[in-house]
Wavefront OBJ file of the C-alpha trace (Angstrom):
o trace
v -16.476 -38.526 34.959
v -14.946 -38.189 31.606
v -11.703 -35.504 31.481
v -10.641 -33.401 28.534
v -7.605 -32.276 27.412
v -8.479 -28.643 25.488
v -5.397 -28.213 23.503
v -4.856 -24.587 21.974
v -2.325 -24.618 18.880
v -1.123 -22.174 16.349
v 1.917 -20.059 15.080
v 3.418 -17.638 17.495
v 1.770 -14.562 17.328
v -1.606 -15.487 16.586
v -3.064 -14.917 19.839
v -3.179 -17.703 21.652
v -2.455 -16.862 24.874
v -5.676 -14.401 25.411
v -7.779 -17.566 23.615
v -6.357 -19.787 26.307
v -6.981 -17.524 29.112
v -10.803 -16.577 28.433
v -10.760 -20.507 27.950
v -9.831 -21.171 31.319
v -11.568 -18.474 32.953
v -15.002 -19.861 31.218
v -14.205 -23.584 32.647
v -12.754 -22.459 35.588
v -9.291 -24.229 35.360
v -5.966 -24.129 34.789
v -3.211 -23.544 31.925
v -0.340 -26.059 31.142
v 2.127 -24.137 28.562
v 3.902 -26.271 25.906
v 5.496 -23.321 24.673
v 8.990 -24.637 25.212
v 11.070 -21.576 25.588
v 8.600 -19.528 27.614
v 9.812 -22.685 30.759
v 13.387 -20.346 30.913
v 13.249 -18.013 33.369
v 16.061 -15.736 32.091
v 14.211 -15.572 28.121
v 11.414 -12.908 28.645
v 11.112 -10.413 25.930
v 12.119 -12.551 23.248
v 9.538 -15.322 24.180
v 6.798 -13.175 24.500
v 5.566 -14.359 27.786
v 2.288 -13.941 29.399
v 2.464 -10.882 31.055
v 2.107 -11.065 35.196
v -1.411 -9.445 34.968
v -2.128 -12.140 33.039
v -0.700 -14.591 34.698
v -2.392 -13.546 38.083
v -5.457 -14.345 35.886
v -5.168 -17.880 35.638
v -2.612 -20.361 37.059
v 0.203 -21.261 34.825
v 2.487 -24.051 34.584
v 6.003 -24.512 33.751
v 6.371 -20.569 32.625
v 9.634 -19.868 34.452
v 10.294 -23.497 35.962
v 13.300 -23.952 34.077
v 17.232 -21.494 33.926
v 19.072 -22.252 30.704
v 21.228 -24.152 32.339
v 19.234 -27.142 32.555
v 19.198 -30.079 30.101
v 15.362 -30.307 29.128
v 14.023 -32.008 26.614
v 9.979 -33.063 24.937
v 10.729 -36.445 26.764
v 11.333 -34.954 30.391
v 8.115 -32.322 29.416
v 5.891 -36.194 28.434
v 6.708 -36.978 31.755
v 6.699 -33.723 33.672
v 2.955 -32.821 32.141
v 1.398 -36.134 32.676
v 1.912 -35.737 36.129
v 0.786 -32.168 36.585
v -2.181 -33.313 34.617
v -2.720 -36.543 36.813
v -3.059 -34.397 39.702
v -4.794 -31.329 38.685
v -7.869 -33.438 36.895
v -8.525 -34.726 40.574
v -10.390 -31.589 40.867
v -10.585 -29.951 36.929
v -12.702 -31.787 34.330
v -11.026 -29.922 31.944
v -7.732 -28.458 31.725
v -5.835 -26.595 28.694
v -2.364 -27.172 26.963
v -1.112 -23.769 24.807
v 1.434 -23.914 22.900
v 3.263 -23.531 19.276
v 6.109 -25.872 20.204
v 4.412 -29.045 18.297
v 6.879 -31.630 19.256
v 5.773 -30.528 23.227
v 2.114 -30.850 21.965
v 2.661 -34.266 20.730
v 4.539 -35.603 23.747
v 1.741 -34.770 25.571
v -1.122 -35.873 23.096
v 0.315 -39.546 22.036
v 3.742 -39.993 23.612
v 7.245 -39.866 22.076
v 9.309 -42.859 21.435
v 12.267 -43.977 23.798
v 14.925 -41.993 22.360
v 18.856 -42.697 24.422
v 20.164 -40.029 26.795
v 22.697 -38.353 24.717
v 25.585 -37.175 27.046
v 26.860 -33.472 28.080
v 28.294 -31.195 25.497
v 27.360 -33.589 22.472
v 24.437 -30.811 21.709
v 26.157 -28.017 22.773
v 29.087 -28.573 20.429
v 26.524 -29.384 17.284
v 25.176 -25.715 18.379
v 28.454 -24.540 18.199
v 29.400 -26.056 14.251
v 25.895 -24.731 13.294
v 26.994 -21.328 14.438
v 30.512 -21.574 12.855
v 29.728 -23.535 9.736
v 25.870 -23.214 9.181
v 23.512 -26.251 8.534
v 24.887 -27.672 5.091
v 27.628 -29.419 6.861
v 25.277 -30.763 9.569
v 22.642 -32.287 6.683
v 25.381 -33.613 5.011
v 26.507 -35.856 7.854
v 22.929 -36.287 8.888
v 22.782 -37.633 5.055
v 25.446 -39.867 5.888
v 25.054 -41.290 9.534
v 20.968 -41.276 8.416
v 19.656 -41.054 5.005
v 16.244 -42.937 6.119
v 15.676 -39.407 8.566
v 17.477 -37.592 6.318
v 14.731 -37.913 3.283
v 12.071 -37.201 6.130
v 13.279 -34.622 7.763
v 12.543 -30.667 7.451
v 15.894 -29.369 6.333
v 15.063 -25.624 7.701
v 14.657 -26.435 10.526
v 18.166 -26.644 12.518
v 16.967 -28.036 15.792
v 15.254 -31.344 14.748
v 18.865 -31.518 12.421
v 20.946 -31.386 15.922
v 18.031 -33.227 17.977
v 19.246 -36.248 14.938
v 22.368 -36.009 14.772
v 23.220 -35.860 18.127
v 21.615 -39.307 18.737
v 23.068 -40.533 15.464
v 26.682 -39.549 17.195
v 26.368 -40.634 20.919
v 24.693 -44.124 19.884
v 26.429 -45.299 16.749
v 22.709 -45.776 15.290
v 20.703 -44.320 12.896
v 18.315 -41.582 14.716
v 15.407 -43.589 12.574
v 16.141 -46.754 14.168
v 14.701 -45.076 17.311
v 11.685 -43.764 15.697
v 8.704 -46.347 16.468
v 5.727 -43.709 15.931
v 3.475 -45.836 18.101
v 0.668 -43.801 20.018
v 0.283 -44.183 24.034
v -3.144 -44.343 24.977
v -3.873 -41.749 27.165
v -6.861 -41.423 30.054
v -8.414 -38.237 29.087
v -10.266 -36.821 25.818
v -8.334 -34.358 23.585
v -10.154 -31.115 22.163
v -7.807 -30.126 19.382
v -8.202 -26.809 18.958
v -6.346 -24.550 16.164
v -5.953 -20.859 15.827
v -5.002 -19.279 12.332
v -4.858 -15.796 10.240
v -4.687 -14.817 7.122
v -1.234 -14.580 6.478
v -0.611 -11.375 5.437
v -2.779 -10.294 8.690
v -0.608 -12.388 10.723
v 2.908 -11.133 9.008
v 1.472 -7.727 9.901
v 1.062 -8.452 13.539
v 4.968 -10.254 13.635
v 6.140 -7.289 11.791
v 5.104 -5.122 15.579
v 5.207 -7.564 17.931
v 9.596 -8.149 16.743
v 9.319 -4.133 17.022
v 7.520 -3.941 20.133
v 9.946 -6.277 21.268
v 13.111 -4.325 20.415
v 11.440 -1.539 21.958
v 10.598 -3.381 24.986
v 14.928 -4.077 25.208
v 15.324 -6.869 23.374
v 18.710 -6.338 21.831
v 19.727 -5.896 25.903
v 18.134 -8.661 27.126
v 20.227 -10.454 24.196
v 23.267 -9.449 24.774
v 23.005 -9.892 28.599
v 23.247 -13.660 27.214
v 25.522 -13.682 25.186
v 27.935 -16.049 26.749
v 24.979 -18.819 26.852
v 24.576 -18.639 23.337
v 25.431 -22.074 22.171
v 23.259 -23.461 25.044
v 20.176 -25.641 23.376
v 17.949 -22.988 25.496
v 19.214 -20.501 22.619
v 18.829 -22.432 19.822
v 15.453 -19.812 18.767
v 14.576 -16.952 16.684
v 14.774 -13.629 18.325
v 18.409 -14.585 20.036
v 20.437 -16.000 17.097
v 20.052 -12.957 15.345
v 21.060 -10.775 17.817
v 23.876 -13.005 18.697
v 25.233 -12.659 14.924
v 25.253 -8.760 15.428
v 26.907 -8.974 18.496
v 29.591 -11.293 16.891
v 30.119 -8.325 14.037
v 28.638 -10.568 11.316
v 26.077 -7.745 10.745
v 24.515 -4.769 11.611
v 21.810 -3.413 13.705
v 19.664 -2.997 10.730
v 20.336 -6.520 9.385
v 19.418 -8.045 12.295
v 15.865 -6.747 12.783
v 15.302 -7.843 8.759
v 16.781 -11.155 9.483
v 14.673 -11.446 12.822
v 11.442 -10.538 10.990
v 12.317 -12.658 8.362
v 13.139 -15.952 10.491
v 10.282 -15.497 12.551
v 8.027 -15.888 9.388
v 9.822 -18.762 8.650
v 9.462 -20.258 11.945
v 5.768 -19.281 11.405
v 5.465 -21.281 8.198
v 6.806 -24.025 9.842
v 4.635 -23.946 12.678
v 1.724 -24.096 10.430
v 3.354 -27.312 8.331
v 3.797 -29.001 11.407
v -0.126 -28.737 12.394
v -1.775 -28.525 9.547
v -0.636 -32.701 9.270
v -3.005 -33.267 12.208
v -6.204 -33.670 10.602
v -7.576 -33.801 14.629
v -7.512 -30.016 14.607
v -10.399 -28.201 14.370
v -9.082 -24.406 12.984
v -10.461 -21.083 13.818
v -9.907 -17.456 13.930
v -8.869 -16.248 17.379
v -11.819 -13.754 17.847
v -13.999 -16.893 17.057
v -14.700 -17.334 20.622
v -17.967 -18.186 20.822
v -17.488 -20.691 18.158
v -14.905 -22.206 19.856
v -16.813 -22.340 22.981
v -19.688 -23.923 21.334
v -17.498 -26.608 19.291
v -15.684 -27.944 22.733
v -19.245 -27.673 24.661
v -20.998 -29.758 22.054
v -18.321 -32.144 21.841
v -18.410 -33.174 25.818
v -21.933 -33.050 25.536
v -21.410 -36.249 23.449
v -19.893 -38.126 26.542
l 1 2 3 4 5 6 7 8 9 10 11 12 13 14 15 16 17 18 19 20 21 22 23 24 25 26 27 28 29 30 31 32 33 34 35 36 37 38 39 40 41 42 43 44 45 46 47 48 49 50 51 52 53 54 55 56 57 58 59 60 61 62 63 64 65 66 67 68 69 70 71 72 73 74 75 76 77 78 79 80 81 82 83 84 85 86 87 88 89 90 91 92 93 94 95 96 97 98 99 100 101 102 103 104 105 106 107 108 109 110 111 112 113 114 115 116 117 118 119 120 121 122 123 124 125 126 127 128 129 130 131 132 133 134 135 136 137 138 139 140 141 142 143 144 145 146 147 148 149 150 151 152 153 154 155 156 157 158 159 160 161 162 163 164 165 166 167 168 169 170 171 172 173 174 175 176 177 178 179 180 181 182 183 184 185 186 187 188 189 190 191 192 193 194 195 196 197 198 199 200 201 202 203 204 205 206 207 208 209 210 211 212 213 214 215 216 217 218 219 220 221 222 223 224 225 226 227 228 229 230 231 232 233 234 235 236 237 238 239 240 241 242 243 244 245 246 247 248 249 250 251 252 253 254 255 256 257 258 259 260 261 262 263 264 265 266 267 268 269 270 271 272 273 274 275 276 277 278 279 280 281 282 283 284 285 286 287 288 289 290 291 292 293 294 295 296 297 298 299 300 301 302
């Protein structure tokens, strides 16, 4: 019997989680999460977790399986999810990955290349020099060390700057000499599935989810972390900002702008990053019953 992958993508805040949920509950299986900062137990209100009524709902994997204190990465998630996947198709003919963390999505969907275990404190101490210094001076060695990855890369985007140059400086090699870009076959049918907004309805949404969240004690939760802010875990909107006001760099009042503002940058990004997959079929997230129909019709074809 064939097996399919239903893979739910979009920004954050578009509603995926509810789409994945009635998803599962209508094939009667389980969720794997690929939202990469939801795996870390101590980030709750900031990540905007499932909530435990829904995840009595429908089994979950890898929320909470992780403390920030461990060294996780897309390629130990490749790994991780295959396996989960291997074992829960023995009785699912369909299961769903959610998630807005693309790079997840992809390790899952086609495989990452073999990138070099970069040693302790190599990351940790690029987190620190973009928190001192800011990302000019990182690009600019990136520029140097690799300008092949360099002219590629997404220069707004801090982490895949560190995730580069931290290979470029524990190998001695360019980060693009790693980067192969060859797809792993993989024994189950994706279902690429894509939820979007208009924009301004989505900004809208962002604009009271970051308030609901501060309401919710997310300036507490924040600062409760404080000393584990140069930790890769941190490395996401919704902390860094906080973590600037709680240095003095700012006030309250800057801080929720800034968050607001980064998260609709984050959200831009988001939609760069899938929008390049021409495999995903978009809709609107109270398109259910399209979106049931476009899956069913496409296993009816096997």
């Amino acid at each position: 019997m064939v097996k399919y992958l239903i893979v739910i993508v979009g920004p954050t805040g578009v509603g995926k989680t509810e789409v994945a949920i009635e998803l599962a509950l209508h094939f009667n299986t389980e969720i794997l999460s690929a939202d990469s900062r939801q795996f870390y137990r101590e980030l709750n209100i900031g990540t905007a977790k499932p909530t435990s009524q829904q995840l009595s709902r429908i089994n979950h994997y890898f929320i909470n399986s992780l403390t920030i204190l461990d060294d996780y990465n897309a390629g130990n998630f490749e790994s991780d999810a295959l396996k989960i996947l291997e074992e829960c198709f023995q009785h699912n003919q369909t299961l769903i990955l959610c998630g807005g963390s693309g790079l997840y999505i992809n390790a899952v969907c086609q495989g990452l290349d073999e990138i070099p275990h970069v040693p302790d404190g190599i990351r940790e101490a690029l987190n620190q020099e973009f928190a001192l210094k800011g990302l000019n001076d990182l690009l600019k060695e990136l520029k140097s060390l690799d300008p092949i990855f360099y002219q590629k890369i997404d220069k707004n985007n801090p982490q895949r700057v560190i995730r580069a140059l931290e290979v470029c400086r524990s190998t001695g090699r360019p980060y693009s000499t790693f980067r192969h870009n060859k797809k792993k076959d993989r024994e189950f049918k994706i279902i690429k599935i894509g939820l979007e907004r208009d924009r301004e309805e989505l900004y809208l949404l962002i604009e009271q989810r970051v308030d609901d969240m501060i309401a919710s004690g997310l300036f507490e939760e924040a600062e409760g972390l404080f000393d584990y802010r140069f930790k890769n875990a941190m490395q996401t909107v919704g902390y860094q900002e906080i973590f600037g006001y709680l240095e003095g760099a700012y006030d309250r009042e800057e801080a929720v702008k800034l968050l607001k503002r980064n998260t609709k940058r984050y959200v831009k990004r988001q939609f760069t990053w899938f929008k390049k997959d021409p495999g995903i079929q978009w809709f609107h997230p109270q398109e259910f019953s399209s979106i049931i129909n476009f899956i069913t019709q496409i296993i009816k074809k096997y």
